[in-house]
C-alpha positions as CSV (number, residue, x, y, z in Angstrom):
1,X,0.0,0.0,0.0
2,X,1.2,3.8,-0.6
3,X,0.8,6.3,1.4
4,X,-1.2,9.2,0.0
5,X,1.3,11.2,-1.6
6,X,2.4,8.3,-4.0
7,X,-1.4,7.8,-5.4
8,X,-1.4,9.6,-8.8
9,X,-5.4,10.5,-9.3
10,X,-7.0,11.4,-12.5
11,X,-10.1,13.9,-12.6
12,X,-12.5,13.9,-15.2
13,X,-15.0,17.0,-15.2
14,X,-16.1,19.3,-17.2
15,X,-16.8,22.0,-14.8
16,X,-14.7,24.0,-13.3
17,X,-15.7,24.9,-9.7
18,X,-15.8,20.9,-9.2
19,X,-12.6,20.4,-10.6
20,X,-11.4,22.8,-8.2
21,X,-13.5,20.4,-5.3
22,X,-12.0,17.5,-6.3
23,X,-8.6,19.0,-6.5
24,X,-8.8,20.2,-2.9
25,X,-10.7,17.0,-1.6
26,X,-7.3,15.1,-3.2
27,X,-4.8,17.4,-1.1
28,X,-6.6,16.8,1.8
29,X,-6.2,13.4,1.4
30,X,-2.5,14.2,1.0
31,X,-2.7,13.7,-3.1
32,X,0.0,15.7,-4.4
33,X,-0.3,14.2,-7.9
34,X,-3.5,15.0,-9.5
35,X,-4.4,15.2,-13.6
36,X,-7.4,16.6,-15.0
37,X,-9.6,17.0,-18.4
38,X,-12.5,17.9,-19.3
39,X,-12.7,16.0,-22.1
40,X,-13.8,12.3,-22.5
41,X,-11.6,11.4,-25.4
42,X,-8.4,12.1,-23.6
43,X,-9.0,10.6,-20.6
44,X,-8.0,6.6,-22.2
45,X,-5.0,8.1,-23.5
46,X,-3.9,10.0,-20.2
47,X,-4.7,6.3,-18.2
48,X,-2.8,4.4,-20.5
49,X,0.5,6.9,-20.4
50,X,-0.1,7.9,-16.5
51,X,-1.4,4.8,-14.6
52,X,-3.0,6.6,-12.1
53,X,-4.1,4.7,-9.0
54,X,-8.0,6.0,-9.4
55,X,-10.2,7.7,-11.7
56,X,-13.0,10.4,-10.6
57,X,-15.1,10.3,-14.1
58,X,-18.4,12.3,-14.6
59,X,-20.6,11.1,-17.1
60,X,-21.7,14.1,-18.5
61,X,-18.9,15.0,-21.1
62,X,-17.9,16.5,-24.5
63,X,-16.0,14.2,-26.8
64,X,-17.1,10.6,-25.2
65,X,-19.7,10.3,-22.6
66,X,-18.4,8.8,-19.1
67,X,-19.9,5.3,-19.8
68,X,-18.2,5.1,-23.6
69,X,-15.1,6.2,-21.7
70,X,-15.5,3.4,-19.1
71,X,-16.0,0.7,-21.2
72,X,-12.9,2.0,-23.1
73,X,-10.9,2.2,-19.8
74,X,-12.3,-1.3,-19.0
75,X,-12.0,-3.3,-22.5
76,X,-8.0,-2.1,-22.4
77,X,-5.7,-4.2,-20.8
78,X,-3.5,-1.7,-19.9
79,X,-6.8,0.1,-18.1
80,X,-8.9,-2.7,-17.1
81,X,-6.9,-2.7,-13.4
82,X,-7.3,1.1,-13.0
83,X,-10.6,1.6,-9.9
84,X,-13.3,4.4,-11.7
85,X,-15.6,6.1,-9.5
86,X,-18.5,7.8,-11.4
87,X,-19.6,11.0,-9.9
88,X,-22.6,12.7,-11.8
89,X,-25.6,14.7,-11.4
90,X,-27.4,11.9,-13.4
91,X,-29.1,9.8,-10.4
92,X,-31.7,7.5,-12.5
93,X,-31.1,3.9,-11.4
94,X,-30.7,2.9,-14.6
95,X,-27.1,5.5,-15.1
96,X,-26.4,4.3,-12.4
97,X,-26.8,0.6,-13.2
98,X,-25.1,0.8,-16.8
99,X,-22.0,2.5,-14.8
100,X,-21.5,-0.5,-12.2
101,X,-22.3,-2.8,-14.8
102,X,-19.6,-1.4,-16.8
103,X,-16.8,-1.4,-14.3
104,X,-17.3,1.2,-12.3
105,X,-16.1,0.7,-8.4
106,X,-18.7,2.9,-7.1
107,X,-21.3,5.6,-7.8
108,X,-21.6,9.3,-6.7
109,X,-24.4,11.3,-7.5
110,X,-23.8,15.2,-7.5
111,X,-24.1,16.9,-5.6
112,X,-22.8,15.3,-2.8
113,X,-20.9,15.7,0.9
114,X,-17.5,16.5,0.6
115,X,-16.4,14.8,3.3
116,X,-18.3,11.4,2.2
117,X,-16.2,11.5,-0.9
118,X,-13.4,12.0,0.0
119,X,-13.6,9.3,3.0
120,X,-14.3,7.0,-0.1
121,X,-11.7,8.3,-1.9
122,X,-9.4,7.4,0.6
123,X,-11.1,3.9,1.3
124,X,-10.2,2.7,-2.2
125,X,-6.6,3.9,-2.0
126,X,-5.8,2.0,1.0
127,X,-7.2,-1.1,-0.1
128,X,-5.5,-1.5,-3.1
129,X,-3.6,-4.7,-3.6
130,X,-0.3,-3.4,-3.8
131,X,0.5,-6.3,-6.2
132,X,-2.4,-4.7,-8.8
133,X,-1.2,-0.9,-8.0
134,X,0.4,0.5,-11.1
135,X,4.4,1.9,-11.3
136,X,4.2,5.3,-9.9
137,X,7.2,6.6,-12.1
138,X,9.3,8.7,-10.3
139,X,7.9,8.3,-6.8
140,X,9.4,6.3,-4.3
């Protein structure tokens, strides 16, 4: 297990102000490396380069919908290992279905408690297998 500062995080989200939530939620955690888009289609590309140890994905997004981009992330092998947590202001059961269905390691709907996020955030980090966790590059 790493400690905080060695999970690499990416954000996907289209709007601003929560970019900036999720950023600050992550550095209370004590993530340091965090990557964001907006955009869906760059978000398979950034996984594959980056590894990061979690994705925050909305579903609402220009280029690829969060569900195209999770069954992307999830039909790669390079991806497939990667945790996704959706975190959308679409709240039907059946979104959230199609996103659990589709890989997705939990399901928050917008908008939501800070503090309940981010204690989820943190829950999936620390039980990663370490064996599963991808190379963290530089930091060791």
């Amino acid at each position: 297990m790493r400690d905080a500062a060695h999970h690499r995080v990416l954000v996907c989200e289209d709007d601003p102000a929560m970019v900036r939530i999720f950023q600050f939620l992550l550095r209370q955690q004590g993530i340091r490396d965090v990557m964001t888009t907006a955009n869906g289609e760059e978000v398979a590309p950034l996984a594959r380069q980056h590894q990061p140890s979690l994705i925050l994905l909305d579903l609402m997004l220009p280029g690829k919908d969060g569900v195209g981009v999770l069954n992307e992330l999830k039909t790669n092998d390079e991806t497939r290992q990667i945790p996704v947590i959706i975190v959308s202001g679409k709240e039907s059961q059946e979104q959230v279905k199609q996103a659990m269905m589709a890989g997705a390691i939990d399901y928050v709907i917008k908008p939501f408690e800070p503090m309940e996020l981010g204690i989820r955030i943190q829950t999936f980090l620390d039980n990663l297998n370490p064996q599963s966790m991808p190379d963290a590059g530089g930091f060791h």
